[in-house]
C-alpha positions in Angstrom: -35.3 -29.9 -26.8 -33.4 -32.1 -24.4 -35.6 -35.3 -25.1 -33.1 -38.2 -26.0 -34.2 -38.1 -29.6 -32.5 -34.9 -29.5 -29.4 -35.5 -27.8 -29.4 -38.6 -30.4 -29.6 -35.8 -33.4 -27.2 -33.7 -32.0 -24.7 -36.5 -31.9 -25.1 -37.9 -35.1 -24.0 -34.2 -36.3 -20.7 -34.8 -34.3 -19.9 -38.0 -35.9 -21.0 -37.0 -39.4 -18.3 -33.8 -38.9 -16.1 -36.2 -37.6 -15.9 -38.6 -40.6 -15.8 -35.7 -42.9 -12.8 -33.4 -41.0 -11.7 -36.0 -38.7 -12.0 -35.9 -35.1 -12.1 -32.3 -33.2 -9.5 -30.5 -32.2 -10.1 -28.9 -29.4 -12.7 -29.4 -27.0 -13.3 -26.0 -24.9 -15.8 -24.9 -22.4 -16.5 -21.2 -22.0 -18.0 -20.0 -18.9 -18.5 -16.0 -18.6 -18.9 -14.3 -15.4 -22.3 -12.6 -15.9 -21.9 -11.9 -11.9 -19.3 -9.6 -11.9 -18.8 -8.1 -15.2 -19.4 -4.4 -16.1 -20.7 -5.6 -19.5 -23.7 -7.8 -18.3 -24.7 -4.4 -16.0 -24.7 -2.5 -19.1 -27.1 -5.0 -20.6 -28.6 -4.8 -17.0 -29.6 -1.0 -17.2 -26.3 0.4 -15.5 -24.7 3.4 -16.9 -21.0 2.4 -17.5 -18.6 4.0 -19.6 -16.4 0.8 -20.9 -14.2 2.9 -23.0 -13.2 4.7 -19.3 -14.1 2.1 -16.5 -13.5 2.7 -13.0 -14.4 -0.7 -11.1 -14.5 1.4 -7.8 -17.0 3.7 -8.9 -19.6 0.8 -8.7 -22.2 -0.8 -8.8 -21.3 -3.2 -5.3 -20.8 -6.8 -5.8 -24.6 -7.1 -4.0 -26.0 -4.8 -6.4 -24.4 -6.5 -9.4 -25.5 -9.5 -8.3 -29.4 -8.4 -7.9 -28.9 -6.9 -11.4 -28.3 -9.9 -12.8 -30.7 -12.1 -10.8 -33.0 -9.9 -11.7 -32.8 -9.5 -15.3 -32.1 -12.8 -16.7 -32.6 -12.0 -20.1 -30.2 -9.5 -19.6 -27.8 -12.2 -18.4 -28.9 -14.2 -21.6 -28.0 -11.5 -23.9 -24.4 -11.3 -22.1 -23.7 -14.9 -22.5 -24.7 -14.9 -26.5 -22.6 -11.5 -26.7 -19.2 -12.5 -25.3 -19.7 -16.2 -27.3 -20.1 -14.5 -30.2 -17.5 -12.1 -29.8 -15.0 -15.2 -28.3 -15.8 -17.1 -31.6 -15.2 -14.5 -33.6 -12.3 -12.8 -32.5 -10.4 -15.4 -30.4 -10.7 -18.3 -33.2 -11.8 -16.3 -35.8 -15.1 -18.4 -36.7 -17.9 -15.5 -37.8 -21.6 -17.7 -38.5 -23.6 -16.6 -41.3 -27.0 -17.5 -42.3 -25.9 -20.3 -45.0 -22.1 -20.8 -44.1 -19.3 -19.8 -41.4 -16.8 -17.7 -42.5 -13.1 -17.8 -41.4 -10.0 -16.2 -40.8 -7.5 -16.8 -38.6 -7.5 -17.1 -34.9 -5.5 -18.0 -31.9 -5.4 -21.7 -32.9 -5.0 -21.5 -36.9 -8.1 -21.5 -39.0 -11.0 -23.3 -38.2 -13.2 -25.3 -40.7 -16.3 -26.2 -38.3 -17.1 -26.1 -34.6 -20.7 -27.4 -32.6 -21.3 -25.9 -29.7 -23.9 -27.2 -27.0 -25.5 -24.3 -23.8 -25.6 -25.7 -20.8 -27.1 -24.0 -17.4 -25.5 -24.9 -14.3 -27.3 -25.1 -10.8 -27.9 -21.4 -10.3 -29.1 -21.1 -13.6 -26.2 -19.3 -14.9 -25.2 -20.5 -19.1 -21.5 -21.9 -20.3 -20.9 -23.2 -23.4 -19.5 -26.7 -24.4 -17.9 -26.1 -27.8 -15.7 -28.9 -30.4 -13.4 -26.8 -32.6 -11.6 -28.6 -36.0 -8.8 -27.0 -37.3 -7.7 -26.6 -40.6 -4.8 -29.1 -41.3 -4.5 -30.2 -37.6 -2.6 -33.1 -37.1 -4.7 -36.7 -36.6 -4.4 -38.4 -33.0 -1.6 -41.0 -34.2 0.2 -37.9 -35.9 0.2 -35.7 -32.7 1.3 -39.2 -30.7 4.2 -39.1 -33.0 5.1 -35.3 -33.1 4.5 -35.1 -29.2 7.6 -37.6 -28.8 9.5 -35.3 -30.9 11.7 -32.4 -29.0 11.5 -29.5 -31.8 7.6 -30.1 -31.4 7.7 -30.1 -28.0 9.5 -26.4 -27.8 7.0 -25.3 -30.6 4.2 -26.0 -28.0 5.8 -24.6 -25.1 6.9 -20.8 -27.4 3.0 -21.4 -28.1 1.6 -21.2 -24.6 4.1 -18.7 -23.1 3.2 -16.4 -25.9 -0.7 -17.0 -25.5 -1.4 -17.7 -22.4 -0.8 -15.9 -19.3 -1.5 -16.0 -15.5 -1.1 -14.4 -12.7 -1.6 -15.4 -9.4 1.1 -14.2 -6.4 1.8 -16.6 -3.7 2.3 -20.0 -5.7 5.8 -20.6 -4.1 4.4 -23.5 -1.8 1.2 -25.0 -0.7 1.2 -23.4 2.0 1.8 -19.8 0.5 -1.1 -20.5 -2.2 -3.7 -21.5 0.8 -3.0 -17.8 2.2 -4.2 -16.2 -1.0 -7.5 -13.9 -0.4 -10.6 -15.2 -2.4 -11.5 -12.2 -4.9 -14.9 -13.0 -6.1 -15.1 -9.7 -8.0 -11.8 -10.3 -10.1 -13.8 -10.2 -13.0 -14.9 -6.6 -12.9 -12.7 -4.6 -13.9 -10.9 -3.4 -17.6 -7.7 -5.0 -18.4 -4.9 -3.6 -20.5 -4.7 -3.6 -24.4 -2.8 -6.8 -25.2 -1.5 -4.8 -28.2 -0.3 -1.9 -26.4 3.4 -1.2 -26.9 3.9 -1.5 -23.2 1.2 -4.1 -22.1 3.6 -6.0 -19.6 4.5 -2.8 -17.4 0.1 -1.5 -17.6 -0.7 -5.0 -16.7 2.4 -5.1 -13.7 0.9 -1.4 -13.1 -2.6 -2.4 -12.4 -1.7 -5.7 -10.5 -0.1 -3.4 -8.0 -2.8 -1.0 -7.9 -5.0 -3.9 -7.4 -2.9 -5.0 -4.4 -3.0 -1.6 -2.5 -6.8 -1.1 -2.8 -7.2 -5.0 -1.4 -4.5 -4.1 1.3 -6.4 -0.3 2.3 -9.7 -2.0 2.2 -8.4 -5.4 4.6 -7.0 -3.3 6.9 -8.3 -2.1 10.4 -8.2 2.0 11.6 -6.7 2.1 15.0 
């Protein structure tokens, strides 16, 4: 593992799936927070209740952090968990012993994807994954649809209905360098995306978010 003769194996896969399906799709890196998430300190040995999860209630953002440094099989279990859930309910890609099976996801079907861990510096894992999709387009196909304005709108209803952000402050450079850093952001229980009224719980718990930053910034007379 990680001689060049293996790094030479592993590519020759990529260019055998290549000349069968084409080249990928997509090419996507994943990188959990193990740091900062109330499911890696359940895998830690922290009693949370993730069905009713209260981020104030703890543990700190020192004591996650020594959970995790301390455990790091616990961390490894987090980081195959929320892969394995991402490919499976995100692009719909469930691996089986003898084949993948496949259904649906956020991109379309897919028919094969190769996925490579990586650690970083501090030891923490990320994920390096090529995805191909079922009847995707070729390179010289999308260079033609790309050009073409109906295709162009298609993409643009595709990320405004997928993909969402939301960071306050972004009117000017100078009003996005005042932003707070919130190292923590991932610990906490968003809304259902399926709920009937997602956008006002999500607008509901960005506010809430904002006053418990603003009571715990300021400074008692």
């Amino acid at each position: 593992m990680g001689s060049d003769q293996a790094r030479n194996q592993l590519r020759r896969q990529i260019w055998s799936t290549s000349i069968m399906l084409n080249p990928p799709t997509l090419w996507i890196t994943i990188n959990p927070c193990d740091l900062h998430n109330p499911i890696a300190q359940v895998f830690a040995g922290e009693h949370i209740h993730l069905d009713h999860f209260e981020s104030m209630l703890g543990p700190s953002k020192e004591k996650r952090a020594q959970n995790v440094a301390a455990d790091p099989y616990a961390a490894a279990k987090f980081f195959h968990f929320m892969i394995q859930t991402t490919l499976e309910t995100l692009f719909g890609a469930k691996a089986g012993t003898q084949r993948m099976q496949c259904t649906n996801g956020i991109f379309g079907q897919v028919t094969a994807y190769f996925g490579m861990v990586e650690s970083q510096a501090w030891a923490t894992l990320h994920l390096h994954l090529l995805l191909w999709l079922l009847n995707a387009p070729s390179m010289s196909e999308m260079e033609i649809l790309l050009k073409q304005e109906q295709f162009q709108k298609r993409v643009t209803d595709f990320i405004s209905a997928n993909i969402r952000a939301y960071l306050p402050g972004m009117e000017s450079a100078d009003s996005i360098s005042t932003i707070p850093n919130e190292v923590a952001v991932a610990y906490s229980r968003p809304p259902n995306p399926n709920a009937h009224h997602y956008d006002n719980l999500i607008t509901d718990m960005e506010r809430r978010v904002a006053r418990t930053k603003n009571l715990h910034t300021c400074t008692p007379r």
